[in-house]
C-alpha positions as CSV (number, residue, x, y, z in Angstrom):
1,X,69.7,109.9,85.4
2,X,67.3,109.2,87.6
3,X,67.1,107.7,91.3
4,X,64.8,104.2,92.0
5,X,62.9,104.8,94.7
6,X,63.3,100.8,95.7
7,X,65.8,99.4,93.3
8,X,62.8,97.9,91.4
9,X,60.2,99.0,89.2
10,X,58.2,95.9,87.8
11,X,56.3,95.2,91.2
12,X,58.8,92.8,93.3
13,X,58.7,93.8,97.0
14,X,61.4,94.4,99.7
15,X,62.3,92.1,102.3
16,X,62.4,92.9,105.9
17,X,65.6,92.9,107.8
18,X,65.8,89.7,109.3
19,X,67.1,91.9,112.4
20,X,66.2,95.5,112.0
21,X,67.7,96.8,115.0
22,X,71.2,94.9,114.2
23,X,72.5,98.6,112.8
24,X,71.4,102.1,114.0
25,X,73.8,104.0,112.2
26,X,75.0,103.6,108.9
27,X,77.8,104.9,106.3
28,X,77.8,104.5,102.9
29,X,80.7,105.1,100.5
30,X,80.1,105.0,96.7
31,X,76.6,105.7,97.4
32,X,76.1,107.3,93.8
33,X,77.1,104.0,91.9
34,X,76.0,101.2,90.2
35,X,74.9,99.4,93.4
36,X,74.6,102.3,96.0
37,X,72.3,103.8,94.0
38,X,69.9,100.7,94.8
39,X,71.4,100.5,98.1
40,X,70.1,103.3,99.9
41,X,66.4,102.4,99.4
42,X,67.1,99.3,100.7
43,X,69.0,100.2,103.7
44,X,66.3,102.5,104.5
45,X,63.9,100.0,104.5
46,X,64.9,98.9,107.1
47,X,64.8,102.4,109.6
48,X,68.7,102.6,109.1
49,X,70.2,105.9,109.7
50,X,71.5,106.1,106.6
51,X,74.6,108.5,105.8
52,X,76.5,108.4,102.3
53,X,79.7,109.6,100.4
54,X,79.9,111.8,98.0
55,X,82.9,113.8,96.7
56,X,83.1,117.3,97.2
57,X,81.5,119.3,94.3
58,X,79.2,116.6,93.4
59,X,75.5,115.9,94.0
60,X,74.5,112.7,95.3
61,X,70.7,112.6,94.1
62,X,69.8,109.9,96.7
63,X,66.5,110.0,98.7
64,X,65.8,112.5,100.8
65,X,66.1,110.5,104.0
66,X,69.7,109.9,103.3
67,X,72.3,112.6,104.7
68,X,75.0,113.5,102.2
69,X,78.8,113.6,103.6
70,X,80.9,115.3,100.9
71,X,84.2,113.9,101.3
72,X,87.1,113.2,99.0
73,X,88.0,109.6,100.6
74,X,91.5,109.7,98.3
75,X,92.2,112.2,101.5
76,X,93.3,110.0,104.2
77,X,93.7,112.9,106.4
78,X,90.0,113.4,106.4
79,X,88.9,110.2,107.1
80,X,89.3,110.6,111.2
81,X,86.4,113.5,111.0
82,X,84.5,111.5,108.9
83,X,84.0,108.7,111.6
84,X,84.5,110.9,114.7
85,X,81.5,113.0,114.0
86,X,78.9,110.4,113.2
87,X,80.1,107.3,115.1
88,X,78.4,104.9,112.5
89,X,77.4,101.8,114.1
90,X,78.3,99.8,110.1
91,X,80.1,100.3,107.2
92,X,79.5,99.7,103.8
93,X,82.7,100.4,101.5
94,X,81.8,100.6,97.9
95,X,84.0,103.2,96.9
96,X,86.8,101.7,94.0
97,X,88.1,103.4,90.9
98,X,85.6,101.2,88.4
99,X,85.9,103.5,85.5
100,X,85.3,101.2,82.0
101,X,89.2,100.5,80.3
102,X,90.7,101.9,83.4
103,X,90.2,100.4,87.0
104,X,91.8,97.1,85.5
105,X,95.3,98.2,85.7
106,X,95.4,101.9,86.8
107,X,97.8,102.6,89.9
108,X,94.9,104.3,91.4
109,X,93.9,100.6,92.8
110,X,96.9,101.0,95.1
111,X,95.4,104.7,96.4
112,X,92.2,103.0,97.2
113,X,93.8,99.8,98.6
114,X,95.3,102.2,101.1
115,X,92.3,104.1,101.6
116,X,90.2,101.0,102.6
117,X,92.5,100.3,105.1
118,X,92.4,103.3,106.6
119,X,88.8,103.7,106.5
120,X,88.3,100.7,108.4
121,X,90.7,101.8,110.9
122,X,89.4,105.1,111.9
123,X,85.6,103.2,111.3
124,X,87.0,100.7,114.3
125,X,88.3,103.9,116.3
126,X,84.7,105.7,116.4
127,X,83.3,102.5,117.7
128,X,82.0,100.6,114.7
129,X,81.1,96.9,114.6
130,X,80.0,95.6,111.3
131,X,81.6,96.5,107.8
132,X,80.8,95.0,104.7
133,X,83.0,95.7,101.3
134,X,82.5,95.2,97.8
135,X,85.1,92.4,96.5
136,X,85.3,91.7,92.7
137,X,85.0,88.2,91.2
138,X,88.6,89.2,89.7
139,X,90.3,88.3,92.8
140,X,89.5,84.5,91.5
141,X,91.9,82.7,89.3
142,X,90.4,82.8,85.7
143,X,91.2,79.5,84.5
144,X,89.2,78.1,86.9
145,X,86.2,75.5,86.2
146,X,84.1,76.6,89.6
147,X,84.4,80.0,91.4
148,X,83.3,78.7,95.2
149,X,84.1,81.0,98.5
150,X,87.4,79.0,100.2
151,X,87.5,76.3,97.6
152,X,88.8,78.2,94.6
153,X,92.2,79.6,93.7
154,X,92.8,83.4,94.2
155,X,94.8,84.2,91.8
156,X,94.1,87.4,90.0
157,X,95.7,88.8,86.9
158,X,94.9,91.9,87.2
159,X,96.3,95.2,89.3
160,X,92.1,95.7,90.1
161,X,91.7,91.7,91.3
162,X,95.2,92.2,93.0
163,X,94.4,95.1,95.0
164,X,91.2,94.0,95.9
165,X,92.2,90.7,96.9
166,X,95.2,92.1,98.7
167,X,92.6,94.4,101.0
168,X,90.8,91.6,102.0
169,X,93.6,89.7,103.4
170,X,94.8,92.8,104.9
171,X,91.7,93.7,106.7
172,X,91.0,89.9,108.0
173,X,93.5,90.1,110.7
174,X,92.9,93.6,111.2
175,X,89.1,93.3,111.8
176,X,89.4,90.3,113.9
177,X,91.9,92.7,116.3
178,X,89.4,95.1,116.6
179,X,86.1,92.7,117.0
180,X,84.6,94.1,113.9
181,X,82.7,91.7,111.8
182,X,83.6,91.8,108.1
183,X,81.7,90.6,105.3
184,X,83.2,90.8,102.0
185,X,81.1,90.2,98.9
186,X,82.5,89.3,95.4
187,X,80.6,91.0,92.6
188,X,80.1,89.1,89.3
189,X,78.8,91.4,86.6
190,X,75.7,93.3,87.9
191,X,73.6,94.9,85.1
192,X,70.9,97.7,85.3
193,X,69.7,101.1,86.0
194,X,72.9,103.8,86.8
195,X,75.5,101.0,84.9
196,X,77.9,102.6,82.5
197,X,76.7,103.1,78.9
198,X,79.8,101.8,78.0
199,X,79.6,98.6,79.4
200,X,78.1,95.3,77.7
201,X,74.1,95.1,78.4
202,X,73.9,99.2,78.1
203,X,75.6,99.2,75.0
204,X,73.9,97.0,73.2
205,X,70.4,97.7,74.5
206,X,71.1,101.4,73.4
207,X,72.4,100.0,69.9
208,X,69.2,98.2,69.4
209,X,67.0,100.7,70.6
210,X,68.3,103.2,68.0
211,X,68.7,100.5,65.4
212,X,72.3,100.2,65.0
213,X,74.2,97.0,64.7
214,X,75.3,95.2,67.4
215,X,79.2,94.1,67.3
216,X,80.2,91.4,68.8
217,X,82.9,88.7,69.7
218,X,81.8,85.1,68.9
219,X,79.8,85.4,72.1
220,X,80.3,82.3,73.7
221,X,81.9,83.6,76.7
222,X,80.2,82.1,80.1
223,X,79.3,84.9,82.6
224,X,77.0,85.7,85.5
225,X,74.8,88.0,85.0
226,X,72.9,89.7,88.3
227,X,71.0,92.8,88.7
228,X,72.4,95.0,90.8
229,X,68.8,95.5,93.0
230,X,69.7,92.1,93.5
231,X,73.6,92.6,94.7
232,X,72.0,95.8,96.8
233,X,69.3,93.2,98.7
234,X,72.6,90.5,99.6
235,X,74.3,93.4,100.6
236,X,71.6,95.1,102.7
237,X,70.7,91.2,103.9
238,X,74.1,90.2,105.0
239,X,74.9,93.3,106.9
240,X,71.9,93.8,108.6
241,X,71.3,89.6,109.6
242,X,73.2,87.4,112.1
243,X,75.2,85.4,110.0
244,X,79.3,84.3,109.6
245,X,81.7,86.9,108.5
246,X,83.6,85.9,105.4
247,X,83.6,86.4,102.1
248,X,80.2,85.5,100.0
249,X,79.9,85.7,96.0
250,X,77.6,87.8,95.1
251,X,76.3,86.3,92.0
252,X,73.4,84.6,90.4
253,X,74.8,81.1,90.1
254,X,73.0,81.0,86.4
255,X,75.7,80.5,83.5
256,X,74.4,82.7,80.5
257,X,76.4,83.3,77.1
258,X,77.2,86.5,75.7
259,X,75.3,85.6,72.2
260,X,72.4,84.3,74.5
261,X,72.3,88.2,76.7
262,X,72.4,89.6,73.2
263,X,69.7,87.8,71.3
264,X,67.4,88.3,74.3
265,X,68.2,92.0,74.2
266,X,67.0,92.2,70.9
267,X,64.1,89.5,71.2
268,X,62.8,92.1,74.3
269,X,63.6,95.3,72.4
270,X,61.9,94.0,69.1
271,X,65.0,95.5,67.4
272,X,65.5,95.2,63.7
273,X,69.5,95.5,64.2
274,X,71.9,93.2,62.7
275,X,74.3,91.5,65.1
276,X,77.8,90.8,63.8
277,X,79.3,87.6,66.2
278,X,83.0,87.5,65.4
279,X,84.0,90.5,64.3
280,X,85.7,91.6,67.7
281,X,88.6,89.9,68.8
282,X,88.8,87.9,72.2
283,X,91.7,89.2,74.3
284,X,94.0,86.1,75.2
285,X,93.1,87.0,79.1
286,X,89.3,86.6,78.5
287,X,88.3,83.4,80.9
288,X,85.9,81.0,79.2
289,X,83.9,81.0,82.0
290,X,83.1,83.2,85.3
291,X,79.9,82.1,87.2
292,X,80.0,82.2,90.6
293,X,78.5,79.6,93.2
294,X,76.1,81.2,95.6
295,X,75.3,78.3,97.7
296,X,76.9,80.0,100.7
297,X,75.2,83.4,100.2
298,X,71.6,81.0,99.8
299,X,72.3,79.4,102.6
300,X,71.8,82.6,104.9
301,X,68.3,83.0,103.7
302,X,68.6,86.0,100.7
303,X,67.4,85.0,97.7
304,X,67.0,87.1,94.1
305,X,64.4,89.0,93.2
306,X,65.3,88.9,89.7
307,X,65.4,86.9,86.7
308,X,67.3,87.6,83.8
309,X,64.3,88.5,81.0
310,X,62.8,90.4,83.8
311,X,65.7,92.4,84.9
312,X,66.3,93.1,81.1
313,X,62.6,93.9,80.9
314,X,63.3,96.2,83.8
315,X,65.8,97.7,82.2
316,X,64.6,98.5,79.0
317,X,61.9,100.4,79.9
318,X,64.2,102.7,82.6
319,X,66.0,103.5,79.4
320,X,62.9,104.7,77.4
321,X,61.5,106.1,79.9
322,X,65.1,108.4,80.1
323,X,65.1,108.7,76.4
324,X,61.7,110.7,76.5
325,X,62.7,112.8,79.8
């Protein structure tokens, strides 16, 4: 699979850092993921010294300017070299267990709970001053009609919203003891290049670029949709800009049905596939609606890059263009 050189491939252009030399230094975890992957570019935008995860035995694939640490962050032990030797000046923690039918309620939540913390301890021992994690819109209680930073209910009902709603609390007191500035950004659903095939826009783009049908519940499920370039440019924004530590949604604000991502999918493929709405069940636990406000994250001056068609547009052609390599 291959690496985006910026995170962005139909012509929109990288902002500058509103403070460049903010970070000198920084560390990366999760690097190789859904939003690392259009991290790094990003980060090195801005003349970072950018250093990234990656577990042993693996290759990272990340630009050449990025310096590869192959660590297995599960090993707590290890994490004192890890900081000692680099004295990273930020943090960015995206590393989680997010494996499709398995990070919602796998005990390895707890390992990485635990692994956070002590990350960001031996991070704060080296000297660090800025860390930035990914949170998870799950930490939010589902019944909810608004999902708004310090307004709504965190309530999660699930072992993955749990744990990472429980790390956040954990490392508030713990950052302010050690002057570190934390940011913590809660993820809707990011889409694009590097996602899961398994997951909902990958799988039914590849269905209707090979012409299969496209199962479906009755669709009408609320959710917000943002591409992860997008998520990587709030990320790279907050971190490297003067603004209030907290937590900030990390979402488009744009309410978008299921049936509505998947008729587009097939209006921008030109597929011929038949789509069956109804014939999959709605788990009992499936929220009506999960769109997250993003006043607060506005506020500080990011803005997206991407719109829905385009990011599908985006999108579709990184998967033909990996079909014919």
């Amino acid at each position: 699979m291959g690496w985006p050189s910026s995170g962005c491939t139909s012509g929109c252009k990288i902002p500058p850092a509103v403070d460049p030399d903010l970070i000198v230094r920084v560390i990366v975890t999760g690097a190789g993921g859904l939003i690392g992957r259009h991290l790094l570019p990003r980060l090195l935008s801005t003349s970072c010294e950018v250093y990234a995860t990656c577990r042993p035995g693996r290759q990272l694939g990340a630009p050449e300017s990025v310096r590869p640490l192959y660590y297995d962050l599960l090993d707590l032990k290890r994490h004192d070299a890890l900081f000692r030797n680099i004295k990273p000046d930020c943090l960015i923690h995206l590393a989680w267990c997010t494996t499709p039918g398995v990070y919602w309620s796998t005990k390895e939540n707890i390992s990485w709970l635990n692994a956070t913390l002590s990350l960001v301890e031996k991070f704060s021992e080296a000297g660090g001053s800025r860390v930035l994690v990914a949170g998870t819109c799950a930490e939010y209680l589902w019944s909810s009609e608004e999902y708004t930073e310090g307004k709504t209910t965190l309530a999660p009902s699930t072992l993955y919203g749990a744990a990472k709603l429980a790390t956040w609390q954990l490392l508030q007191p713990i950052c302010r003891e050690a002057n570190i500035k934390l940011i913590w950004g809660r993820i809707f659903f990011p889409y694009g290049p590097g996602e899961h095939s398994t997951r909902l826009i990958p799988s039914v783009l590849d269905a209707m670029l090979s012409g299969d049908p496209v199962r479906c519940t009755h669709g009408r499920q609320l959710r917000d949709f943002i591409h992860a370039d997008d998520v990587a440019s709030a990320m790279a924004h907050l971190i490297t800009t003067d603004i209030p530590d907290g937590a900030y949604n990390l979402s488009s604000g744009v309410p978008t049905s299921i049936r509505d991502i998947v008729d587009m999918c097939q209006k921008l493929t030109h597929s011929n596939s038949k789509t069956l709405y109804g014939v999959l069940p709605v788990s009992p636990d499936d929220p009506p609606k999960l769109v997250g406000a993003n006043e607060k994250l506005i506020a500080t001056g990011w803005n997206p890059k991407w719109n829905l068609q385009n990011g599908l547009l985006d999108y579709i052609d990184y998967l033909r263009n990996e079909a014919r390599t």
